[in-house]
Structures are given as C-alpha cells and as structure tokens.
C-alpha positions as CSV (number, residue, x, y, z in Angstrom):
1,X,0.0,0.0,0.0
2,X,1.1,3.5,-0.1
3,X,1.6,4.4,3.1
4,X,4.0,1.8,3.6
5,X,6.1,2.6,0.3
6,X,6.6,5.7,2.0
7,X,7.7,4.3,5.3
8,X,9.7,2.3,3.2
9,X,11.2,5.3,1.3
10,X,11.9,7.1,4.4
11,X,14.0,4.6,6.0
12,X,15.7,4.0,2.9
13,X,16.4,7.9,2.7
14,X,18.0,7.4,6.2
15,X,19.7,4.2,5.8
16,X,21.5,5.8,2.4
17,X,23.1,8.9,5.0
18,X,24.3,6.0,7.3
19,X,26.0,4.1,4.6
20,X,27.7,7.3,3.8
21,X,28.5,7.5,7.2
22,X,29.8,4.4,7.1
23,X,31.3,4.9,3.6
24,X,33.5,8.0,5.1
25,X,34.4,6.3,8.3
26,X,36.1,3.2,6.5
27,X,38.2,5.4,4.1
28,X,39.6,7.1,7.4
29,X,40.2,4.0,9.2
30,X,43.6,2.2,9.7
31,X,42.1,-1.0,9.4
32,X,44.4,-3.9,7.7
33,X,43.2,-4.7,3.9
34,X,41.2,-7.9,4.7
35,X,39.3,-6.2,6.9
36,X,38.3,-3.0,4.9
37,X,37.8,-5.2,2.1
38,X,35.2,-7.2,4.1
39,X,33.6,-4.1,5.0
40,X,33.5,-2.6,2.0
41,X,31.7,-5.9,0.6
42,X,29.0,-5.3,3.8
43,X,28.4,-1.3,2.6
44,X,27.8,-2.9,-0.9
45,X,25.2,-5.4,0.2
46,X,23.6,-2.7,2.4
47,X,23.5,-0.9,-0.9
48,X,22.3,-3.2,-3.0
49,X,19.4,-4.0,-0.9
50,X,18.5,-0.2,-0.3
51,X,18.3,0.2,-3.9
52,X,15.7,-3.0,-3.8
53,X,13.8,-1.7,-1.3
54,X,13.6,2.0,-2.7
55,X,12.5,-0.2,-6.3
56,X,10.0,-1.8,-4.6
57,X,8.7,1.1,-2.9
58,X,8.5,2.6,-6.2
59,X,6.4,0.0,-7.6
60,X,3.9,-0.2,-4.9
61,X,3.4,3.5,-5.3
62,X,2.4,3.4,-9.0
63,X,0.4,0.0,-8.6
64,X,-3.2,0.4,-8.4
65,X,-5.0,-1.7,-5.7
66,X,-7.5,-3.7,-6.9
67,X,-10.5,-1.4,-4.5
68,X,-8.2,2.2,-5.7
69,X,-10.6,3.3,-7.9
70,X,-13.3,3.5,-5.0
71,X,-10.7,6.2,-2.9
72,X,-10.3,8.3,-6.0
C-alpha cells in the first residue's frame, strides 16, 4: 500500500546517510586490507538492498490496488 512505500522510502532515505556514514568512516580507518575489504563488501550489500527496497517502494506507489478506484 502506499503508506508503507513511503515508510519504506523514508528509511531507505536514512539508511543511504548512514551508509555514507559508514562509507567516510572506512576510508579514514587504519584498518588492515582484509578487513576493509570485508567491510566494504557489507556497505555494498547494504547498498544493493536499499536500492531493492527503494524499487520496490517505487512499484507499490504506482500500482493500483484492486478497491483504488473507489478512494479516487
């Protein structure tokens, strides 16, 4: 529904400033190579799903529900 693509699409907006966050915080660290590389892999998943989640959102916004047309 669309109240919760835009719950969705909130948290997502958040969840992108924390992986910058993150993003920042891991080029400034003195962490061996192993390690940043396994975090960098993490900030990529987190990515990847965010970008899922912010498509889905999408796609229940522009979906019509099958009652819709009685609200409009």
């Amino acid at each position: 529904d669309s109240a919760a693509a835009d719950t969705i699409s909130q948290e997502v907006a958040k969840n992108q400033e924390n992986v910058q966050k993150l993003t920042g915080l891991l080029d400034q660290a003195n962490v061996p190579a192993d390690v940043q590389a396994t975090l960098k892999a993490q900030i990529t998943a987190l990515e990847t799903e965010q970008t899922r989640l912010q498509d889905l959102a999408q796609k229940q916004k522009s979906q019509w529900g099958i009652f819709s047309w009685r609200f409009f």
